[in-house]
N, C-alpha and C positions, 0 to 999 in steps of 0.2 A: 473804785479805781480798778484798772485790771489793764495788764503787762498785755503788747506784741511785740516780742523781738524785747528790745532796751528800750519802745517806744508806750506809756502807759497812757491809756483810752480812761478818759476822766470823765466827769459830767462838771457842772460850776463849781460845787461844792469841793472838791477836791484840787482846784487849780492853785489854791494858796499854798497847799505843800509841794508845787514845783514849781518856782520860783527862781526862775534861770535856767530853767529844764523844758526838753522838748517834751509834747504829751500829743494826742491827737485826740480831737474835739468832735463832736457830733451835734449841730444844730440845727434849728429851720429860722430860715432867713426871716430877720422881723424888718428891719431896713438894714437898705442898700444903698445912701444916697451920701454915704462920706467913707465914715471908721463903718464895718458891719455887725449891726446886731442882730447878737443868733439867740433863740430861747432852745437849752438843754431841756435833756429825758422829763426834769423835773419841774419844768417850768420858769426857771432862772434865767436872766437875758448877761450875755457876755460880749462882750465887746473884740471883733480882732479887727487889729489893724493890717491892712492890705493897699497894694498899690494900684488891684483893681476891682470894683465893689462892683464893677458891673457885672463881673461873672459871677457873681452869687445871686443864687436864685433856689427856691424849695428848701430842700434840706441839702445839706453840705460837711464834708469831714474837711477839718484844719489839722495838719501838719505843722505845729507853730511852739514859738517860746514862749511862757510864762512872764506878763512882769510883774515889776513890785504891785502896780495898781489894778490886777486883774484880768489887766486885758493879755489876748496874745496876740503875737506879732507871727502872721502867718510866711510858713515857707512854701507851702506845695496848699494848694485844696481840690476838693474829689467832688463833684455832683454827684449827687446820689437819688435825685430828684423828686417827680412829687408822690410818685408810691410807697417812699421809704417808710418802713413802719417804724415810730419812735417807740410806740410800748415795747414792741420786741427787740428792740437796741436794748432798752432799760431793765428787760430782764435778761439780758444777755451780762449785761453790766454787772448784775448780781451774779448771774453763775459765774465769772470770768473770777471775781474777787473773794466766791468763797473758800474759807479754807481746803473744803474739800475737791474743789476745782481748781484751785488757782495753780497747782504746778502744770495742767498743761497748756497754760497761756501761756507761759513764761520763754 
């Protein structure tokens, strides 16, 4: 997990402790043909729900709420398309979170 602004960049694993809390997501589109599933840094598939799955496509950031079952419920999403490099999101993830990094996410 790792702070922008008041908004923290999660990968799956971390979406259970915000839980009524916005965070912002990072995944590649696995379907698009209802709710979208995205697989994170680490290979986890996440469910957001959106009112239009047609614009997701590649990789994608969600601006979204956490709910009880996992899924989030998206406000804003960002293309980022298909040259996004997910290893380097995932080490970004870790510098962002470590202690000796983390104040200047915040």
């Amino acid at each position: 997990m790792a702070m922008v602004g008041a908004t923290p960049r999660v990968s799956a694993t971390a979406l259970s402790g915000f839980v009524g809390h916005d965070v912002l997501f990072v995944g590649t589109v696995v379907d698009a043909s209802g709710n979208v599933i995205m697989k994170d840094v680490d290979g986890r598939n996440v469910t957001v729900v959106t009112q239009n799955p047609a614009n997701y496509a590649h990789v994608m950031e969600v601006l979204g709420t956490v709910n009880h079952d996992g899924t989030v419920t998206e406000k804003r999403a960002t293309a980022f398309g298909p040259s996004f490099d997910m290893a380097n999101y995932k080490e970004l993830l870790g510098i962002m979170a470590s202690p000796a990094h983390r104040s200047l996410f915040q």
